[in-house]
C-alpha positions as CSV (number, residue, x, y, z in Angstrom):
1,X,47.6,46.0,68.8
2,X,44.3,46.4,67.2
3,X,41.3,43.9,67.2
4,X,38.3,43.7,64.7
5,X,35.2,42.5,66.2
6,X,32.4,40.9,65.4
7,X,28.8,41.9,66.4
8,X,27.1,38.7,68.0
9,X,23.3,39.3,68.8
10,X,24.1,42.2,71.8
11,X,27.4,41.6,72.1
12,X,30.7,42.2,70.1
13,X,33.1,39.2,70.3
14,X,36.8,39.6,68.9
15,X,38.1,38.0,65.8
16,X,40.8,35.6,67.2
17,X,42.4,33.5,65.2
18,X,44.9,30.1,66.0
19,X,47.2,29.5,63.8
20,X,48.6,25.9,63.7
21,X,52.2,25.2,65.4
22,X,55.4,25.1,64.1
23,X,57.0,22.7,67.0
24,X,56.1,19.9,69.4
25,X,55.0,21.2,72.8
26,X,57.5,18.7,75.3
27,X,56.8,18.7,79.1
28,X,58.6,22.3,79.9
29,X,56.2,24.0,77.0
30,X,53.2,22.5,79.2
31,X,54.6,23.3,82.7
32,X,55.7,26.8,81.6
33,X,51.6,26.9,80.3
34,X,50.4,25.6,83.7
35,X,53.0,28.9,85.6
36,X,51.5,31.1,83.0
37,X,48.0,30.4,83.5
38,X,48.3,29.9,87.2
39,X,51.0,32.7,88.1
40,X,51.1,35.2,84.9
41,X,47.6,35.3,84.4
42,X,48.3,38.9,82.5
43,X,51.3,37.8,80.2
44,X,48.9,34.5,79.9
45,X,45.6,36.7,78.1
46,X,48.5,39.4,76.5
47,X,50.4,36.3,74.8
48,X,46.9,34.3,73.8
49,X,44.8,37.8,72.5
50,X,47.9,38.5,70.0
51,X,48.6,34.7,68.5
52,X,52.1,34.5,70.3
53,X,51.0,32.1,73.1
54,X,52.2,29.1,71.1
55,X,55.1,30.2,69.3
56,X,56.5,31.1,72.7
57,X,55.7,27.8,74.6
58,X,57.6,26.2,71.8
59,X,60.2,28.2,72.4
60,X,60.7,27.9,75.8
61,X,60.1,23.9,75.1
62,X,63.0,23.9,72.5
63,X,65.4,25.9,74.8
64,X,64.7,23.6,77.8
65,X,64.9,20.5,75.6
66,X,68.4,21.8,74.4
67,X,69.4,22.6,77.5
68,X,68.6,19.4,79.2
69,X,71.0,17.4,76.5
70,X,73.5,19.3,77.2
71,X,73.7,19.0,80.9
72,X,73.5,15.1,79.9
73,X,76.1,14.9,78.0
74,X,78.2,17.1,80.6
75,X,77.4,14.5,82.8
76,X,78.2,11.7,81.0
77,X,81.8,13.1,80.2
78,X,82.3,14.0,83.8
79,X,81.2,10.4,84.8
80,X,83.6,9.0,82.2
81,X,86.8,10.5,83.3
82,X,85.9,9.6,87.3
């Protein structure tokens, strides 16, 4: 990974740029956020300095999100043949 920088008065600051999301953030996106800022604080900077923090909390929000429909509807079938 290489960064450009910018000279700032005395100090270079690095050119960081956000790029806008592809996804909707759902509860799990923040929570996994909150363990990463909290817990990870390494994978936290590493994910935010190269631009992958937010495809990778949509991610995680899309997996959780599919895998919470499908243990509902698991457990609607099981309750339907009780």
């Amino acid at each position: 990974m290489r960064l450009n920088y910018t000279k700032n008065g005395d100090y270079f600051l690095p050119n960081l740029a956000v790029t806008e999301p592809n996804g909707v953030l759902n509860k799990y996106g923040y929570l996994r956020l909150d363990y990463l800022k909290k817990h990870k604080k390494n994978l936290y900077r590493k994910l935010l300095m190269q631009d992958k923090l937010t495809k990778h909390l949509i991610s995680v929000s899309e997996e959780s999100q599919n895998l919470v429909d499908f243990l509902i509807e698991n457990y609607k079938k099981n309750r339907r043949s009780d």
